[in-house]
Residue, then its C-alpha position, 0 to 999 in steps of 0.5 A: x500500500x506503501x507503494x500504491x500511496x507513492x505512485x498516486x503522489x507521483x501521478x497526481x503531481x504529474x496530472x496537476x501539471x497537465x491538467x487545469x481543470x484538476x479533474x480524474x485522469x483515467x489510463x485504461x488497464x484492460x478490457x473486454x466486449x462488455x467491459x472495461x477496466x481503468x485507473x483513476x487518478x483525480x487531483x482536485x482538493x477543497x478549492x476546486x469546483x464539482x461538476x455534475x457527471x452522469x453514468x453511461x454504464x454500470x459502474x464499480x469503482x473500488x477506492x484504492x486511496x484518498x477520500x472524497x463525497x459522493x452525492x446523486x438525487x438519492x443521497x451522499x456518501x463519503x468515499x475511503x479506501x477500499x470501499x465501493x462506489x457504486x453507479x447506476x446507468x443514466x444517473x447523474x452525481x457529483x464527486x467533490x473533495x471538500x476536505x483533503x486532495x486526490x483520490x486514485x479508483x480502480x473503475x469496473x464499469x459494464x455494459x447493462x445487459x452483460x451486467x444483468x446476465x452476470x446477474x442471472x447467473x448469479x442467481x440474483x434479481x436485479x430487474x426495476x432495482x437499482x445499486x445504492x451509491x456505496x458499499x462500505x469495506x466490509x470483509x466480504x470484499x476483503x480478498x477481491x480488494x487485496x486482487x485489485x490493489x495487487x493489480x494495481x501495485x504490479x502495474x506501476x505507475x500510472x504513467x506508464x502504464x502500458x494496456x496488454x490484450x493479456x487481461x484474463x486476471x481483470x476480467x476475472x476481478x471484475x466477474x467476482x467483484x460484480x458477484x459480491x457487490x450484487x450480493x452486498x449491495x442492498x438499497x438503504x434507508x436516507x441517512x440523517x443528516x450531519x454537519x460538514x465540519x463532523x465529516x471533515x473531522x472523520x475524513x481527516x482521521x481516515x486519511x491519517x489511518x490511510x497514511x499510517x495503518x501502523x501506527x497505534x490508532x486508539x479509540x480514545x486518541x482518535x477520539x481526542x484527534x476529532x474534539x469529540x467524546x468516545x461515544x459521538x465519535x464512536x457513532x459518527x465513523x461508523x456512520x460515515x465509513x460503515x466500520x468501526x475505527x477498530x474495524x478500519x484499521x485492522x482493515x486497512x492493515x490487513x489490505x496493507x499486508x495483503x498487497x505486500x505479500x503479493x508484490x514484496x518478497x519481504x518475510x511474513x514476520x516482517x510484513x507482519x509487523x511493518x504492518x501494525x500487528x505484534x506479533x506473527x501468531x496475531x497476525x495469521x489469525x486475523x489475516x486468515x478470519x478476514x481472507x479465509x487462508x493463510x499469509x502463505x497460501x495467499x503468497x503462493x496463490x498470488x504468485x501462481x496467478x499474477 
């Protein structure tokens, strides 16, 4: 994630220069008939203007770094780093970032009746229903998120990024990452509403978690971190971010982790540790509760398939 982190700096540097309007800059990483698969690196920050944008295709996008609001006519959310926006085809929105710069997405977007068909093969009903704006990291995505920061990290920078004809490995993210957003994704009641300056507080947090998913995050510190008692500040991120600070953070270190065995020959003890966890036997426990196997296998089924 380190690494992901740094080429994200290095292209929202490299966009700024180009781009003006400091909006998303997208490098096309593969695709298929129905589908397409692509990086998104967008450099806007508080001081720049959001524009109304409308979906041509159903749209996944999995938020790899930064954070940033996601509003349409059914809601807002705010957007971290592995959960899921979400885009119906025809649907207008607007993504702004009113409190920090930047944001890098991994963007599936498909063809509506091929989406439907992964639909029917799945067994699930999506007929006069539509996708909600987000689904939160929750650990059911845990494994296809770690494949898509895996991805991107093997890529490089986006900058030079060169698409290949070889994308069996996408095609097969995007298959199973549609499958469990279909599953995961239900539509949700209006949340109430909360002030922007609570929101810039949480968000501000998040990207410090983000930054440092080492580093010892405890609740009351975080608390104190936001000016807001435990218990408001308890509510208030799992309102926001759809986890627990406990849960994010061990998420977000897991990911961390997760990438790294993929792309770094490093021991497990010592990505364990770099990671935040004291020691190897807590770290194999929660790796192996969040993706189902052992950091080992997980090593040695990446490897097979990257």
């Amino acid at each position: 994630m380190a690494k992901i982190a740094v080429e994200f700096d290095e292209a929202s540097r490299q966009s700024a220069r180009v781009q003006l309007s400091r909006g998303p800059v997208r490098y096309l990483l593969a695709q298929g008939d129905d589908w397409t698969v692509s990086d998104v690196i967008c450099t806007a920050g508080p001081d720049d203007r959001a524009f109304e944008e409308q979906h041509s295709h159903v749209c996944i996008a999995v938020v790899v770094s930064g954070s940033f609001q996601y509003q349409s006519s059914s809601g807002r959310e705010l957007m971290t780093p592995g959960s899921l926006l979400l885009g119906n085809v025809g649907q207008y929105f607007q993504c702004s970032h009113e409190h920090g710069v930047g944001d890098r997405c991994v963007s599936f977007t498909f063809e509506p009746r091929y989406f439907e068909s992964l639909a029917a093969e799945a067994g699930i009903q999506t007929r006069d229903s539509r996708l909600p704006l987000r689904v939160p990291p929750v650990r059911e995505l845990s494994t296809v998120i770690a494949r898509v920061c895996a991805g991107i990290a093997a890529v490089g920078s986006p900058s030079r990024q060169i698409w290949s004809t070889d994308s069996a490995e996408w095609q097969e993210i995007s298959l199973e990452l549609a499958r469990r957003t279909l599953e995961l994704a239900r539509p949700v009641m209006p949340k109430p509403g909360f002030s922007p300056a609570a929101e810039a507080r949480i968000t501000r947090l998040v990207r410090m978690i983000e930054a440092q998913p080492d580093a010892e995050h405890k609740l009351s510190t975080l608390a104190r971190e936001a000016r807001l008692s435990r218990f408001h500040f308890l509510r208030l991120f799992q309102h926001l971010t759809g986890l627990t600070p406990h849960q994010y953070v061990r998420r977000a270190r897991l990911r961390w982790a997760a990438t790294r065995l993929t792309v770094d020959p490093a021991r497990v003890l010592d990505i364990a540790l770099d990671s935040g966890f004291a020691d190897i036997s807590n770290f194999n426990r929660a790796f192996r509760a969040e993706f189902n196997i052992n950091p080992m296998a997980h090593r040695r089924l990446r490897s097979r398939t990257s």
